[in-house]
C-alpha positions in Angstrom: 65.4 101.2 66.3 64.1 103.4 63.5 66.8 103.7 61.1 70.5 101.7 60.7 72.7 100.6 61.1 74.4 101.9 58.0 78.4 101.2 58.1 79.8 104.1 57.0 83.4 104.8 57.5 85.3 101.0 57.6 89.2 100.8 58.5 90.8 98.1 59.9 91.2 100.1 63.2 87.9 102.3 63.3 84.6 101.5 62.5 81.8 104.2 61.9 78.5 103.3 62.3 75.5 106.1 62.2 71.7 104.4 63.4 68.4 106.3 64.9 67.2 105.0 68.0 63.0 106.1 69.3 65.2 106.5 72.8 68.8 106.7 74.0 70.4 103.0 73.9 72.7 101.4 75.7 74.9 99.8 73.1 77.6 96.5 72.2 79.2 95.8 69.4 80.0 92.4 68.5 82.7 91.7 66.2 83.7 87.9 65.3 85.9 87.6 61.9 86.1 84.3 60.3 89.6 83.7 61.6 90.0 85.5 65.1 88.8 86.0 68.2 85.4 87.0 69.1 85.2 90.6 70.4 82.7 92.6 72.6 83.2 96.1 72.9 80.5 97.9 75.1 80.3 101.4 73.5 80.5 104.4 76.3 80.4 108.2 75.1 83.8 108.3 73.6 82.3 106.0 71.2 78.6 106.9 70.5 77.6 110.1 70.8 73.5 110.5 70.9 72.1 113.6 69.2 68.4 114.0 70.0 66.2 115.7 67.2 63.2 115.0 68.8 61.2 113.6 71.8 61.3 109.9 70.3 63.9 110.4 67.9 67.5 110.1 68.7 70.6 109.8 66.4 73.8 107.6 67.8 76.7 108.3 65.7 79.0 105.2 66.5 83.1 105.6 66.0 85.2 103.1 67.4 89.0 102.7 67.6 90.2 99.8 67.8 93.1 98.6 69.7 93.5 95.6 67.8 93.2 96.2 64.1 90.6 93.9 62.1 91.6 91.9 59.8 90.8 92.6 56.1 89.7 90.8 52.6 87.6 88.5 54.4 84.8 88.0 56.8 83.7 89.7 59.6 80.3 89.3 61.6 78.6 92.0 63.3 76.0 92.8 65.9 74.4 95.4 67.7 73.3 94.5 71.5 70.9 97.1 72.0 68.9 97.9 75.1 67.0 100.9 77.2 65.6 101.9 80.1 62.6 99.9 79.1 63.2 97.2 76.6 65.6 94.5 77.5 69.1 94.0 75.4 68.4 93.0 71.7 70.5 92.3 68.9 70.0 93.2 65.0 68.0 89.5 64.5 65.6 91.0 67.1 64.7 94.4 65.9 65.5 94.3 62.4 65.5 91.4 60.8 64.9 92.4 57.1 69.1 93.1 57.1 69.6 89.6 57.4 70.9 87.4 54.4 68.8 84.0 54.2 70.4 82.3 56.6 72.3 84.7 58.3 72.0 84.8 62.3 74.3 88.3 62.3 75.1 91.4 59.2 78.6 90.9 58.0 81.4 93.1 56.2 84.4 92.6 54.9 87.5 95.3 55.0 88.8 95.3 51.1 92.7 95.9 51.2 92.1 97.4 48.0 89.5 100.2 46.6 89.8 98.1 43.0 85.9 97.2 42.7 83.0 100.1 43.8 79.6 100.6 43.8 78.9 103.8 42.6 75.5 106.6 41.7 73.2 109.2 42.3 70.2 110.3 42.1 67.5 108.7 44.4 64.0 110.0 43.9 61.5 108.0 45.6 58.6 109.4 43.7 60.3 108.4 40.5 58.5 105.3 38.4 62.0 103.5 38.0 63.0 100.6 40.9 65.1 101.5 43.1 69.4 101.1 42.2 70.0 100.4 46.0 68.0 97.2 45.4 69.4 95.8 42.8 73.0 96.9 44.4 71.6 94.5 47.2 71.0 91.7 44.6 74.3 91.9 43.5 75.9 91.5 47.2 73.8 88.9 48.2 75.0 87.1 45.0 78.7 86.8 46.5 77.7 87.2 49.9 79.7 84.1 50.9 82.6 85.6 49.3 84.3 88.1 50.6 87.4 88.3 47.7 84.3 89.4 45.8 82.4 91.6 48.0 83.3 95.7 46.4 85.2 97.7 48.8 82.5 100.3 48.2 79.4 102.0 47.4 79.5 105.4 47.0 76.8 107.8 46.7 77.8 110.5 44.3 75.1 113.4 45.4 71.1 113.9 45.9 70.7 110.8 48.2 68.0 112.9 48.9 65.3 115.3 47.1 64.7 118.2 49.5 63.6 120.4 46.8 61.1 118.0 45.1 58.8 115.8 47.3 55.7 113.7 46.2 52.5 114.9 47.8 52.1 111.7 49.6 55.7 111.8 50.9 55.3 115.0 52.5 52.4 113.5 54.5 54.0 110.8 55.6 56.6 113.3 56.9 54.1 115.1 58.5 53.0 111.9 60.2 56.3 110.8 61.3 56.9 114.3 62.9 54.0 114.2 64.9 54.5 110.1 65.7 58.1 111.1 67.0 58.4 114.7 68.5 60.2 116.0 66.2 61.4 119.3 67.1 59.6 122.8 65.3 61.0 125.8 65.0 59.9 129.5 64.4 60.0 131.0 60.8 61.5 134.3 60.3 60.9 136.1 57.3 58.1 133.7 56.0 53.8 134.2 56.0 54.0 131.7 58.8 55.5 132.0 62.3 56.3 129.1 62.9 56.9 125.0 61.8 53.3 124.5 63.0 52.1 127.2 61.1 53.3 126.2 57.9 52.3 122.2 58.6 48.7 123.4 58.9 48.7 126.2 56.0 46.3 125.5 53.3 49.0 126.1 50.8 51.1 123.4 52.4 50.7 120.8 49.6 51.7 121.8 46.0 51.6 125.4 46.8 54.0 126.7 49.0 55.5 129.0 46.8 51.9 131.7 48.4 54.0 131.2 51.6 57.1 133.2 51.0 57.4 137.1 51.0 55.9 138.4 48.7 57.6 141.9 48.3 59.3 142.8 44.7 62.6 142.3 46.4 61.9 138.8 46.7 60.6 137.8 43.2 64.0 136.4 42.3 64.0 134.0 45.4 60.1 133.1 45.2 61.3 131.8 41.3 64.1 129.8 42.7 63.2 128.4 45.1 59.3 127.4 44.5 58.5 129.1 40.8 58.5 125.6 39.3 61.0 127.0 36.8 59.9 125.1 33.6 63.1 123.6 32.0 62.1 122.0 28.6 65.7 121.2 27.2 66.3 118.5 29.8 64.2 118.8 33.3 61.8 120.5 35.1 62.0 122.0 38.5 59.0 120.6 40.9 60.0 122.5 44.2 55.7 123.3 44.9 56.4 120.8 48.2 60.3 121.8 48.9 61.5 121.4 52.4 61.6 123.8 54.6 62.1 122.7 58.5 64.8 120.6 59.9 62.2 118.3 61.7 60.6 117.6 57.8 64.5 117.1 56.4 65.0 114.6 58.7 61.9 112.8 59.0 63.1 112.6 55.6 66.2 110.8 55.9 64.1 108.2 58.0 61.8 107.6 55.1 64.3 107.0 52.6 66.6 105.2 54.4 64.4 102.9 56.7 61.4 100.7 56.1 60.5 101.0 59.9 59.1 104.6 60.2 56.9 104.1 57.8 55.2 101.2 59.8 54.8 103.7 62.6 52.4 105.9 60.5 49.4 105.0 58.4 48.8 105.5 55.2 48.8 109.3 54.7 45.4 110.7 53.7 44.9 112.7 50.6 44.5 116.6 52.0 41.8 118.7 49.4 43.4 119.2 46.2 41.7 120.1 43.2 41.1 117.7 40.0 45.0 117.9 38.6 46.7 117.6 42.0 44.3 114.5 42.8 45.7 113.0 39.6 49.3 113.7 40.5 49.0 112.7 44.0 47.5 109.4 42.8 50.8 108.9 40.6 52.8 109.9 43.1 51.0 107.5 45.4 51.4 104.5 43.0 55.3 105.0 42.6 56.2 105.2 46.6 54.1 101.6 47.0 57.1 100.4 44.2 60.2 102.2 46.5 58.5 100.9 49.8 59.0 97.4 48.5 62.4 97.8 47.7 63.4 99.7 50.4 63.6 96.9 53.2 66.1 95.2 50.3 68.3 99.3 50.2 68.4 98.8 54.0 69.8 95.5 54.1 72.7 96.6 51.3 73.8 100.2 53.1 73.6 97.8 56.6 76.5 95.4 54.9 78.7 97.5 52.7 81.1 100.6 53.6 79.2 103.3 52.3 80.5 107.1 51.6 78.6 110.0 50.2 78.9 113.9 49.2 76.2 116.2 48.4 75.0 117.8 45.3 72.7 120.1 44.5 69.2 118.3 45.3 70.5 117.6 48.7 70.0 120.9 49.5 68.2 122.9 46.5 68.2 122.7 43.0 71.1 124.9 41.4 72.6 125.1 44.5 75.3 127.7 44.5 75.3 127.7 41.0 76.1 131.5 40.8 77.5 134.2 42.3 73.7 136.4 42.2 71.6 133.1 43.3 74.5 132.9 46.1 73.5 136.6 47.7 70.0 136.3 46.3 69.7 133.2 49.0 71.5 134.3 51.6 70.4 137.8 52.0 67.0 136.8 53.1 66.5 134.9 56.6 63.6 132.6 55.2 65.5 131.0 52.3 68.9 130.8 54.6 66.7 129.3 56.9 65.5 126.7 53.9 69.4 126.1 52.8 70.5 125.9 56.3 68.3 123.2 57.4 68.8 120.8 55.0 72.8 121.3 55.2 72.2 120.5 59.0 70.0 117.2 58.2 73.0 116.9 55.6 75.8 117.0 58.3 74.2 114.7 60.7 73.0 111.9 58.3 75.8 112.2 55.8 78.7 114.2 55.9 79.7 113.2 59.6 80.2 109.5 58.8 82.8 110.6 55.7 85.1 112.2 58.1 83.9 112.3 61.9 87.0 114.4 63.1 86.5 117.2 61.0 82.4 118.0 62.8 83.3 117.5 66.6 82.7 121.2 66.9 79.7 121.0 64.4 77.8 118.5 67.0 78.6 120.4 69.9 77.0 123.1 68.3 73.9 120.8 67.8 74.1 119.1 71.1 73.3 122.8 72.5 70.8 123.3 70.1 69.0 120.3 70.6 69.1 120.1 74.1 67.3 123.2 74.6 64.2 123.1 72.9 60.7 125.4 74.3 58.0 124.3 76.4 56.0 124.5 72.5 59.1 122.0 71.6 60.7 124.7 69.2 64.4 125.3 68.4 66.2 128.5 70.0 66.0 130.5 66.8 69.4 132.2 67.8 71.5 129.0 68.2 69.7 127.1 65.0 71.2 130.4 63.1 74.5 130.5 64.4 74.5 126.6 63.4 73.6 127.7 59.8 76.2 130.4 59.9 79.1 127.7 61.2 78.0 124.8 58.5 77.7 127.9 55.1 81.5 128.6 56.0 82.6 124.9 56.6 85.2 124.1 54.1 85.4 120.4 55.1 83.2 118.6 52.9 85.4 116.8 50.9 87.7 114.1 51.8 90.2 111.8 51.2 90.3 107.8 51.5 94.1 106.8 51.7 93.6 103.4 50.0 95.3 101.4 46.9 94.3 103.5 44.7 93.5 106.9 46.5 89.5 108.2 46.5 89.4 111.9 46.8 85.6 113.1 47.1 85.1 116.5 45.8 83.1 119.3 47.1 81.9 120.8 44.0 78.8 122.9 46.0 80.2 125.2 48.2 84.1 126.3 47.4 83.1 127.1 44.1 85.2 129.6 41.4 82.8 133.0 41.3 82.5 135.1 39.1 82.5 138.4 40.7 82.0 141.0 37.1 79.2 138.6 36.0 77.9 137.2 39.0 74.8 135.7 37.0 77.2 133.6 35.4 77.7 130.1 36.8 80.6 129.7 39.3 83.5 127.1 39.1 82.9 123.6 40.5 86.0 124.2 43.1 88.0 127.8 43.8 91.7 128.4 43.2 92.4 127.4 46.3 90.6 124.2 46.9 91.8 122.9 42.9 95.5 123.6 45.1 94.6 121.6 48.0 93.4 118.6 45.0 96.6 118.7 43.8 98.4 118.8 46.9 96.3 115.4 47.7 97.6 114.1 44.2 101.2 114.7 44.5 103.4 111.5 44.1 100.7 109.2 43.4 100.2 106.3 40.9 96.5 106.1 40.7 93.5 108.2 42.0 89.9 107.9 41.7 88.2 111.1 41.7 84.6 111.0 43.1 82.8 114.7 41.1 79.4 114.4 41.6 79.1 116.3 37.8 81.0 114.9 35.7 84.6 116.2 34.7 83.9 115.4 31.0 80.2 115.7 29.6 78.7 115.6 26.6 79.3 118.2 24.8 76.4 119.2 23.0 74.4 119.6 26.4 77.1 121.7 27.5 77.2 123.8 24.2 73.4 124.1 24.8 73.7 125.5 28.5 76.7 127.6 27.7 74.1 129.2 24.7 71.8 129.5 27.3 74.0 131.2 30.0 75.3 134.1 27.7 71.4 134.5 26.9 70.8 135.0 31.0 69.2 131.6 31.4 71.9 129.5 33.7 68.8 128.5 36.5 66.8 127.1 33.1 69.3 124.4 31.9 71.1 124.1 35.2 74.3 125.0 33.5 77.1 123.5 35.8 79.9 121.7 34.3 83.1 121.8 34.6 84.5 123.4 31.4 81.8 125.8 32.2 84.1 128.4 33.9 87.6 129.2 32.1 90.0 129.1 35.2 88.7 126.5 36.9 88.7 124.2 33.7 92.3 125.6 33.3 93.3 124.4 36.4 92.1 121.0 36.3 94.0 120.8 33.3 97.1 121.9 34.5 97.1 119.3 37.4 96.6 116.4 35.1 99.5 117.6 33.4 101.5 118.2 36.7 104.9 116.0 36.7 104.1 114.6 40.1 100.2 114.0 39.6 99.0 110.3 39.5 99.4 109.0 35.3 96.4 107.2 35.7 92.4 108.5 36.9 89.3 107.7 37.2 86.3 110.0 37.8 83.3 108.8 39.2 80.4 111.2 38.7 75.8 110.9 38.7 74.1 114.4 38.6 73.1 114.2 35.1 70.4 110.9 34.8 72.2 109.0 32.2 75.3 106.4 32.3 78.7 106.9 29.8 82.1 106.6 29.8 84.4 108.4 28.2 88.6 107.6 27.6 90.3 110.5 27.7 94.5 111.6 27.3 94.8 114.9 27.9 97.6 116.1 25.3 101.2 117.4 26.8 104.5 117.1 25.5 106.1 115.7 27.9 103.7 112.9 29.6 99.9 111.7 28.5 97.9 111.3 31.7 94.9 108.8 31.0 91.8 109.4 32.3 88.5 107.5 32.5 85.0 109.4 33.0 82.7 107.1 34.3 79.3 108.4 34.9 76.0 105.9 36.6 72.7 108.0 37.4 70.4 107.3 38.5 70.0 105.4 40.9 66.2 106.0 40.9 65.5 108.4 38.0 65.9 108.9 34.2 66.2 111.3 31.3 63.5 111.8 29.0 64.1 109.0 27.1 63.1 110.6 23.1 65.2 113.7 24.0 68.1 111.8 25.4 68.3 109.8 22.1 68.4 113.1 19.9 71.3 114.8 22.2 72.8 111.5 21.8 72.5 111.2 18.1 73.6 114.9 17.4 76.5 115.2 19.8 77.9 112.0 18.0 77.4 114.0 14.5 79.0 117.1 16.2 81.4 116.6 18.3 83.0 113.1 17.2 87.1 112.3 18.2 88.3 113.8 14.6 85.5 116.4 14.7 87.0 119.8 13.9 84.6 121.6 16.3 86.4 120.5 19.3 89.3 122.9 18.8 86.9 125.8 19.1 86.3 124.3 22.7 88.3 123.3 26.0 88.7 119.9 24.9 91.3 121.1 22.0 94.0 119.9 24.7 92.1 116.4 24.7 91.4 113.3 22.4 88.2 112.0 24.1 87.1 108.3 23.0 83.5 107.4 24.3 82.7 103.7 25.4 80.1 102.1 24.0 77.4 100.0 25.6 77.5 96.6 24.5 73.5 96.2 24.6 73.6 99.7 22.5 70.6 100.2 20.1 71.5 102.3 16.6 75.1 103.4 18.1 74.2 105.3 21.0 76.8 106.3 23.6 73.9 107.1 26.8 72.6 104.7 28.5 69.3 105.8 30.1 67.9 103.8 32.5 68.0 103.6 36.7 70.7 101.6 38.3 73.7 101.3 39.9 77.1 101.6 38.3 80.0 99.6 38.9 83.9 99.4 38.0 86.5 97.2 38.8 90.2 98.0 38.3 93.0 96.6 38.2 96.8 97.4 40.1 97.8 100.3 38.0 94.5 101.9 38.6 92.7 101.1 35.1 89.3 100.0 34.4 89.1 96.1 33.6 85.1 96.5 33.9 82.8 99.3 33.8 79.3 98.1 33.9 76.0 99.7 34.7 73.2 97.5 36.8 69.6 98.1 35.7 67.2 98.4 38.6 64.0 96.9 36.3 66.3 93.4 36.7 67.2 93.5 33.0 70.7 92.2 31.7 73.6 94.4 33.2 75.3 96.8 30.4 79.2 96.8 29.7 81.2 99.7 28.7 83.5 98.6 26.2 86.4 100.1 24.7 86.7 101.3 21.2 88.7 98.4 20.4 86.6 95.6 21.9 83.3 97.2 20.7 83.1 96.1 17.0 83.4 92.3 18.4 81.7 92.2 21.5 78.2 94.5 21.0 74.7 93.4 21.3 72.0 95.7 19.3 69.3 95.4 21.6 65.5 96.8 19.7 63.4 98.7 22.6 60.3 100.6 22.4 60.8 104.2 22.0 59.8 106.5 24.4 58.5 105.8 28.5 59.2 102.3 29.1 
């Protein structure tokens, strides 16, 4: 077993369950709740359906119905009985026994009747110095493991689980490894220097340069600064796409890496290729920091192995700026080396993550990849015609987002790829969601109480940084300051509006959102003359990253100058139609509203659908940080002193 289980999709009568086996397996599921009988369901093809991506690497994507409902809000112990042609039947205490609790003979979940208490971020980059938020998530459920009334209903990942676009050095060799160590399948190149997967592996640009590796006519200088310039962005980030992603074999040997502490026990330490003097340095750094998210990972494995977890993309899942505008959209597309590039990673995308939020919706999506993948060359390369076609069916698949029918509702939003454009100024940034799919939203809302609204960027930002990229968007620099937000584009902001206000729309939201590397949360009553909608922006990120720490604390400090509740320069923006009240962190140092450190976020509401807790979870082990409201924050804050800049 290389990778999983990780439970994704839990209902009382359907479980979903995605895991990588190094061969087909003949699999059982054991069920035995607390109170009930003990069940054994062997799993046939109607229930796990095996998608080989390599010679030793092949994915089961588990769905079973159940004809007798499980029971829910408290315990229920699992197992998976797995065996082969050539290892004898083996369950989860056998061949992975870092899930386990202390104690624990079998993994356990519990089906919440309620979606009142969720684990919630984004933002994973393994290379980043920070611990890892999935481990201290896993701290936290091992902390009320015993209990299920007090296990969340939830994590969900709100977008760049992975970084395709921005690998360490020594990551990219261990993918390399684990490519060769399990047969992952190559593929040829079209458009690019190199031919083929092979090719490019070998290249002696591979490793910090492969920007020398794409066309280099003047038609493609646009796409060369996209998608490996290394754009340098010194308002808030910089772009580090020298090792982006390029071949479905390296996006999933990827997945494996980042979700799995067993592949990398199959590979040895990967060896340091020749760099010169400033690449040795950075590969050294880079080095240091994956030792730190290997430790943690065995503890990430164990959480995603025990809680329902849900995802949607974002940007880095793919590329960075993903979509962002109408001109980077045909600028992409147009050329079969960067489609290729996009196309890959939505395909790793689709079988590691968006199949296990909905599996109905991507039956024909795996046939096409069954063909694909059944078919590879005597060299063990992909048809180049049917791995296009693929690409083609998932850049037209509108079925991203989805919708969780709980108490209260979860609607997950696909900001990336139904997006508002602006066709007269296609370098402008795009909406976050079309016409169209804002009126599928709303249709979704209609006669509600309550919804939680999962938008990987947040709904409600801070308005100085999105002053700043709107300055920087009329000046022709979107890519620089990644200018997407949601007030960003007129109709689309309109629209949102106008469904908050709708009669028959829910009085009462919550947006969970990551994307942007810092934690907030905003109140906010949108103003309309005939009912107040509340709404509560809740942002976590990241989960293993962080904003420049000095830069953060000057946005911070000048947006609260700028743009404060009363401040007069809000009616020369969208938010005229809203009174916006931040949340203040109750271990706040001098007033700040951001909180910038990696973690997990989590909020707990209560039966109207309003926030009783919203806390933040450091990752470095540190007390955990309360939002409070206006009105408790004067009694209840901590001033916490901390050093300045890079700890």
């Amino acid at each position: 077993m290389l990778a999983g289980p990780i439970l994704r999709r839990l209902e009382p009568d359907r479980l979903v369950l995605w895991l990588v086996g190094s061969t087909p397996l003949n699999l059982t599921l054991l069920l035995q709740p607390s109170a009930g009988a003990f069940r054994r369901l062997v799993l046939d093809a109607t229930d796990c359906r095996v998608v080989p991506v390599g010679r030793h690497a092949f994915l089961h994507l588990i769905d079973v119905a159940l004809q007798q409902p499980l029971p829910q809000d408290t315990m229920i112990h699992y197992d998976l009985l797995a065996a082969s042609e050539s290892a004898a039947e083996a369950g989860i205490a056998q061949w992975a026994p870092h899930l386990l609790h202390n104690g624990a003979a079998m993994p356990s979940l519990v089906l919440r009747r309620r979606s009142d208490d969720i684990l919630f971020g984004s933002c994973r980059k393994p290379h980043h110095a920070a611990r890892d938020g999935l481990a201290r998530a896993d701290e936290l459920l091992a902390e009320r493991i015993a209990r299920p009334e007090a296990r969340p209903a939830m994590l969900m990942l709100c977008g760049d689980q992975v970084y395709a676009d921005d690998v360490a050095g020594p990551m990219l060799a261990a993918i390399h490894a684990l490519i060769r160590r399990l047969g992952l399948y190559g593929e040829y190149l079209e458009g690019a220097v190199v031919s083929d997967s092979e090719a490019l592996y070998a290249h002696p640009a591979g490793y910090y340069h492969r920007e020398d590796l794409l066309p280099a006519f003047k038609s493609n200088e646009a796409l060369r600064e996209r998608f490996f310039g290394g754009v340098e962005k010194p308002v808030f980030t910089t772009a580090n796409a020298h090792n982006h992603l390029v071949t479905l074999a390296e996006v999933m040997a990827m997945y494996l890496l980042v979700w799995s502490p067993v592949p990398w026990q199959l590979i040895s330490e990967p060896a340091m290729p020749t760099l010169d003097a400033e690449h040795v340095r950075r590969w050294q750094r880079e080095a240091a920091a994956l030792r730190g998210f290997r430790r943690d990972l065995p503890c990430a494995a164990r959480l995603l192995a025990h809680l329902q977890t849900l995802m949607i993309f974002d940007d880095h899942d793919i590329t960075d700026d993903w979509n962002l505008s109408a001109k980077w959209e045909s600028t992409a597309y147009e050329h079969p080396f960067s489609r290729r590039i996009v196309g890959n990673a939505l395909i790793a995308y689709a079988l590691c993550q968006g199949w296990g939020n909905r599996p109905d919706a991507f039956d024909a999506v795996l046939d096409d990849t069954s063909a694909l993948m059944a078919a590879p060359d005597t060299h063990g390369r992909l048809d180049t015609v049917a791995q296009d076609a693929l690409i083609s069916h998932l850049l037209s698949f509108g079925q991203w987002g989805y919708v969780l029918r709980t108490q209260p509702t979860v609607i997950v939003l696909d900001t990336r790829t139904r997006r508002w454009r602006n066709r007269h100024l296609p370098s402008r940034p795009s909406g976050l969601m079309d016409w169209e799919s804002l009126t599928e939203l709303q249709h979704e809302l209609l006669d509600e109480t309550a919804a939680v609204i999962v938008s990987p960027t947040p709904m409600f930002g801070v308005k100085l940084i999105e002053v700043i990229q709107r300055i920087c968007t009329y000046a022709g620099h979107a890519l620089t300051v990644d200018a997407e937000n949601w007030m960003a584009h007129r109709g689309a902001a309109s629209v949102m509006l106008s469904i908050f206000r709708h009669t028959r729309t829910p009085g009462n939201y919550v947006v969970l959102s990551g994307d942007v590397h810092y934690s907030f949360a905003y109140d906010v009553q949108v103003r309309d003359r005939d009912r107040t909608p509340h709404i509560w922006q809740v942002t976590s990120s990241g989960i293993k990253n962080e904003f420049p720490r000095k830069l953060l604390d000057w946005l911070d400090r000048l947006n609260r100058w700028l743009y404060a509740p009363r401040s007069p320069l809000n009616w020369l923006t969208q938010r005229r139609d809203l009174e916006i009240h931040p949340r203040l962190p109750d271990r706040r140092y001098r007033g700040e509203r951001l909180w910038n450190g990696a973690g997990i976020g989590q909020i707990q509401l209560d039966k109207q659908g309003r926030p009783v807790r919203i806390l933040q979870h450091n990752a470095d082990g540190g007390p955990s940080v309360r939002f409070l409201a206006p009105d408790q924050a004067q009694a209840a804050v901590v001033n916490v002193e901390r050093p300045e800049a890079g700890v």
